[in-house]
C-alpha positions in Angstrom: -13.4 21.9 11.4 -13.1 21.8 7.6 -12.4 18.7 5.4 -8.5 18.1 4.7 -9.2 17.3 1.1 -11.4 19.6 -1.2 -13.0 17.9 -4.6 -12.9 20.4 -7.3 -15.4 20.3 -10.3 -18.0 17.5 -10.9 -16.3 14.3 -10.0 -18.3 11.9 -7.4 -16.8 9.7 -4.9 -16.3 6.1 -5.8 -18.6 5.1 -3.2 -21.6 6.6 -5.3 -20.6 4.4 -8.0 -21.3 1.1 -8.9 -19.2 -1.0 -11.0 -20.4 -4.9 -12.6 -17.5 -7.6 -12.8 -17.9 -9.8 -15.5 -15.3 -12.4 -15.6 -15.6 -16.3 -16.1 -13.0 -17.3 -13.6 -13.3 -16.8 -10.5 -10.1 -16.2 -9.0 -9.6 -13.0 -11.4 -13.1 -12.2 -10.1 -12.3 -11.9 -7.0 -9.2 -10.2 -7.4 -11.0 -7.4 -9.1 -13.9 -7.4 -6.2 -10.8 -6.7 -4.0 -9.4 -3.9 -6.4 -12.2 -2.4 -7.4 -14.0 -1.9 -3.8 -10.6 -1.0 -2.1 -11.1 2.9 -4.1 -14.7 3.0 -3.0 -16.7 1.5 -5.7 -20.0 -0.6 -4.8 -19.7 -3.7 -6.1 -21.8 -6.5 -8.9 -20.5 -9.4 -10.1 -21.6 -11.6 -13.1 -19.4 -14.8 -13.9 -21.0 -15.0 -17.6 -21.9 -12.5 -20.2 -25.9 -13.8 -19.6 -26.0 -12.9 -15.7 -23.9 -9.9 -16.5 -26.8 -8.2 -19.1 -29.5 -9.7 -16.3 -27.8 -7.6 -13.7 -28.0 -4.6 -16.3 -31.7 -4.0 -14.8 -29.6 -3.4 -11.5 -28.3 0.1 -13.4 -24.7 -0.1 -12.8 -22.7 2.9 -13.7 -19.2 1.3 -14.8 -18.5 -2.0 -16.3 -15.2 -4.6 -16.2 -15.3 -7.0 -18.6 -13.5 -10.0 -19.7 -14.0 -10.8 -23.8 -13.7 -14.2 -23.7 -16.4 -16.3 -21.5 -17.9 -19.5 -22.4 -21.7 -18.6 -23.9 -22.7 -14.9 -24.1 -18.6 -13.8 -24.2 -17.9 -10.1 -24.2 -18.7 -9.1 -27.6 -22.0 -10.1 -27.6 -22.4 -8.2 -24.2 -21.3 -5.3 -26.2 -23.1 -5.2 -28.6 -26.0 -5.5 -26.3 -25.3 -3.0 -24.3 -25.1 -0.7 -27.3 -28.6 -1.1 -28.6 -29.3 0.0 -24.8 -30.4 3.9 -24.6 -28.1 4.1 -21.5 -25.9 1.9 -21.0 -22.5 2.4 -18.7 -18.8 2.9 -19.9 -16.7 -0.3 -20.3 -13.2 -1.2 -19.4 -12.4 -4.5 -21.6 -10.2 -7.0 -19.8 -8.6 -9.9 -22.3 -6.0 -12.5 -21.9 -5.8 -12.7 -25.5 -3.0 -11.2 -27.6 -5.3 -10.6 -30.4 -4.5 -7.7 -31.8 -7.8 -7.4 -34.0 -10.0 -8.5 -31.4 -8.7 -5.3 -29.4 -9.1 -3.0 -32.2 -12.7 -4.4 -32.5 -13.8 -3.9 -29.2 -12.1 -0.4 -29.1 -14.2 0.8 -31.9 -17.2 0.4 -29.7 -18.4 3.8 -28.3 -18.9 2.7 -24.6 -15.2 0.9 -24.3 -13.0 3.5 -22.0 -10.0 1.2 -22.1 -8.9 -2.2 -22.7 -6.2 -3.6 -20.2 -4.5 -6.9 -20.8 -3.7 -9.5 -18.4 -2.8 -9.8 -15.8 -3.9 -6.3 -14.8 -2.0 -4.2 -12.6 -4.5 -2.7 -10.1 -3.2 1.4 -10.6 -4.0 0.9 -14.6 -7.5 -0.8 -13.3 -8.5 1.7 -11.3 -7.1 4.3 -13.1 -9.3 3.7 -16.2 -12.6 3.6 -14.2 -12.4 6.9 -12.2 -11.7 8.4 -15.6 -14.3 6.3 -16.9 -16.7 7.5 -14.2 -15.3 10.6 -13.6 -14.9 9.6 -9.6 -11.8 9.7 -7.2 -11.1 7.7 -4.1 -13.0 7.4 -1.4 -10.5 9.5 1.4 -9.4 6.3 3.9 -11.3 6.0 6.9 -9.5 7.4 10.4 -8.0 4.4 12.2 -9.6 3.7 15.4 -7.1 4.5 18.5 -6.7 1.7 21.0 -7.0 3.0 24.6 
C-alpha cells in the first residue's frame, strides 16, 4: 500500500525539526508550544534571551522570538546569534508598534519574518515551514473504538 501523500523536492517533515521559543511571558509561551508542536515541530523553550542562547548548544534548527524581554531582549540575542558560524533562521515576534525597531531587526540576515501581536497561528506556522523548508506532519489515523 502506498502513502496517500507524496513530498516532492527537499522539504523535511516538521517532526525532524526543532524549533526554540523565546518569549518572556508565559502565557504567549505556551500558546506558541501549542502552535508550533500541533504542525510537528519538536519543541525548546527559553523565557529570557540568556536561557534562550544557553539552549543554542542544544542546536535548534528554527527560532521564535519575542524582541522585548527584560535582560538579554531580542536584539542582543540577534546579534549573538549572528557572530555564530551556524546559527538557525529567526521568526521575530513583537508587541511593539515600532516601526524602526522592525526595520532593524529585518535587516538582520537570519530574521525570516517578523509577525506582530497577537499572532494568528496560519501566519506562525506559515513562516517557519518556509523558514525551515518543512511541511506538516500528515495527522495520525484515529484509533477505531470496537
Amino acid at each position: 500500500m502506498t502513502d496517500a501523500i507524496t513530498y516532492v523536492g527537499k522539504r523535511s517533515l516538521a517532526s525532524e525539526k526543532t524549533v526554540l521559543l523565546v518569549d518572556d511571558d508565559e502565557d504567549i509561551l505556551t500558546l506558541l508550544e501549542v502552535l508550533v508542536h500541533r504542525d510537528g515541530f519538536k519543541i525548546l523553550m527559553a523565557e529570557d534571551g540568556e536561557t534562550a542562547l544557553t539552549k543554542m548548544k542544544e542546536k535548534p534548527d528554527g527560532m521564535v522570538l519575542d524582541l522585548y524581554m527584560p535582560g538579554t531582549d531580542g536584539f542582543r540575542v540577534l546579534e549573538s546569534l549572528e557572530t555564530l558560524p551556524i546559527a538557525p533562521p529567526v521568526i521575530v515576534i513583537t508587541g511593539s508598534p515600532n516601526q524602526s525597531d522592525i526595520e532593524k531587526v529585518s535587516r538582520s540576515p537570519l530574521v525570516k519574518a517578523v509577525l506582530k501581536k497577537p499572532i494568528r497561528q496560519n501566519d506562525l506556522l506559515a513562516a517557519l515551514h518556509k523558514a525551515l523548508n518543512t511541511v506538516a506532519d500528515p495527522p495520525k489515523p484515529k484509533k477505531v473504538e470496537e
